[in-house]
C-alpha positions as CSV (number, residue, x, y, z in Angstrom):
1,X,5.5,5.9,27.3
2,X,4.6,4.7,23.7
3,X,2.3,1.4,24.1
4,X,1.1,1.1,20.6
5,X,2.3,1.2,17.1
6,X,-0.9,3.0,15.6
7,X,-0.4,3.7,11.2
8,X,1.3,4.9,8.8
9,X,0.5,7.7,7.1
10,X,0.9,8.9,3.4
11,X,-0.8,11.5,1.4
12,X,-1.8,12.3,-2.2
13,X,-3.0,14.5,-4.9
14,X,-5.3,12.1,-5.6
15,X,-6.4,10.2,-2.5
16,X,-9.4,8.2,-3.8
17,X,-7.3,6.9,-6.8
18,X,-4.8,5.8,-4.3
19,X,-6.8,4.5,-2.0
20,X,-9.0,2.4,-5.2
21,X,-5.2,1.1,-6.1
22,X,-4.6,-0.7,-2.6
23,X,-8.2,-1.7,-1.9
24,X,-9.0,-2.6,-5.7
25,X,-5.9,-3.8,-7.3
26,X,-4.3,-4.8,-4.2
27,X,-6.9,-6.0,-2.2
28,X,-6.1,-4.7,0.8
29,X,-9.4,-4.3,2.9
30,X,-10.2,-1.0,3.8
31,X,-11.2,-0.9,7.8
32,X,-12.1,3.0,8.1
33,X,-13.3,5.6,5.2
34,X,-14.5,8.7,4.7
35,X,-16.8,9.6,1.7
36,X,-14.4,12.2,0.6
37,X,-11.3,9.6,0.8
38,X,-9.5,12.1,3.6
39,X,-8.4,9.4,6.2
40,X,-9.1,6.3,5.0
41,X,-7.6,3.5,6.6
42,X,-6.4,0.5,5.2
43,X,-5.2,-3.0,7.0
44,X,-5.6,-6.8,7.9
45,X,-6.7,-6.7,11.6
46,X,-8.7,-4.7,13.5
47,X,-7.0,-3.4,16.6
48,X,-3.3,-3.5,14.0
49,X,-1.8,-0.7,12.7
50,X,-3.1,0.6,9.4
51,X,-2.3,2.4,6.3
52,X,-3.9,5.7,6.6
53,X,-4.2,7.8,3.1
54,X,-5.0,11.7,3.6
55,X,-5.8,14.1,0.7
56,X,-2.6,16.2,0.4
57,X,-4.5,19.1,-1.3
58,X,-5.7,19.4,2.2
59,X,-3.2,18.7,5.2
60,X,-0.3,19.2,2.7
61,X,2.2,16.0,3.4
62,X,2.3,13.4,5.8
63,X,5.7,12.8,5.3
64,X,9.4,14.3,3.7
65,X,9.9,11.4,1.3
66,X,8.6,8.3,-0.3
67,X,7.0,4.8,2.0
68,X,8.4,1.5,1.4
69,X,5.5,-0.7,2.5
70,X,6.6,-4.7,2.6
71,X,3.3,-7.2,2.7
72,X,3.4,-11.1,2.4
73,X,1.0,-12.8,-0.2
74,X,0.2,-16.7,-0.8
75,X,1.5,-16.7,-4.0
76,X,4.1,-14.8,-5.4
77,X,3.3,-16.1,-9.1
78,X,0.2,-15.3,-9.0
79,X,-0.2,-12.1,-7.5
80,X,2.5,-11.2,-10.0
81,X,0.1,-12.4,-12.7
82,X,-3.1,-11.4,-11.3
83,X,-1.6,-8.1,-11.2
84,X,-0.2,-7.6,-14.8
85,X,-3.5,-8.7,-15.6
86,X,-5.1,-5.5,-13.7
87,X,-2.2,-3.5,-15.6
88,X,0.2,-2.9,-12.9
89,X,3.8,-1.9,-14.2
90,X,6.1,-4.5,-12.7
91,X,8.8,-6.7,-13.4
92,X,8.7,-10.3,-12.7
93,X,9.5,-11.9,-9.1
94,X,13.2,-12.4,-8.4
95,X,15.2,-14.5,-6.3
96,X,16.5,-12.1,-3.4
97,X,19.9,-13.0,-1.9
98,X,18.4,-14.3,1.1
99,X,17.1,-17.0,-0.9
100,X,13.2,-16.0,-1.3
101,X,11.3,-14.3,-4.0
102,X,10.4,-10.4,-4.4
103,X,8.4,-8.5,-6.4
104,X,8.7,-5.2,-6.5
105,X,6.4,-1.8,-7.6
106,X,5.3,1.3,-6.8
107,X,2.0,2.7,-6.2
108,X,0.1,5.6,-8.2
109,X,2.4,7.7,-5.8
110,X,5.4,6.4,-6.0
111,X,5.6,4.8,-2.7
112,X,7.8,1.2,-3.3
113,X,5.6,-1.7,-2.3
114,X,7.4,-5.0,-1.8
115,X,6.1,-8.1,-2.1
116,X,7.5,-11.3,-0.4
């Protein structure tokens, strides 16, 4: 049976500019690449499950809709400013009804990436 939860995966017209956006403006570390930025995989751990980016013009797409990826950060302030400063589109964090802070965008494709 299933003993492993191994990535997501998402596709894009524009898979290197994708993958720059969560490696470069998000920082996420990139644990796997391929020069032509058709598989790259991006995560915190090694042996974890990964985000795994594939050039749509390609394989077509991964999936029938949109991702909603949810990552924790340090600082929710910050990140929110450190990203406007990178020019990111965002609003500023909110207070969710559970009582902690969000921030919320999307990436170049649209995906929804919240931040808690």
């Amino acid at each position: 049976m299933i003993i492993r939860y191994e990535c997501v995966n998402i596709s894009s017209l524009n898979p290197k500019a994708l993958v720059e956006f969560y490696h470069d403006t998000l920082g996420i570390p990139i644990v796997g690449a391929d020069e032509n930025f058709d598989g790259v995989s991006l995560g915190f751990m090694e042996d974890a499950p990964v985000i795994m980016i594939w050039d749509e013009n390609k394989w077509g797409k991964s999936s029938e809709g949109k991702v909603n990826f949810v990552f924790h950060c340090d600082d929710i302030d910050k990140t929110y400013l450190d990203l406007k400063e990178k020019g990111v589109s965002l609003e500023p964090p909110t207070v969710a009804v559970w009582g902690g802070k969000e921030l919320t965008l999307n990436d170049l494709d649209g995906n929804k990436i919240l931040l808690l």
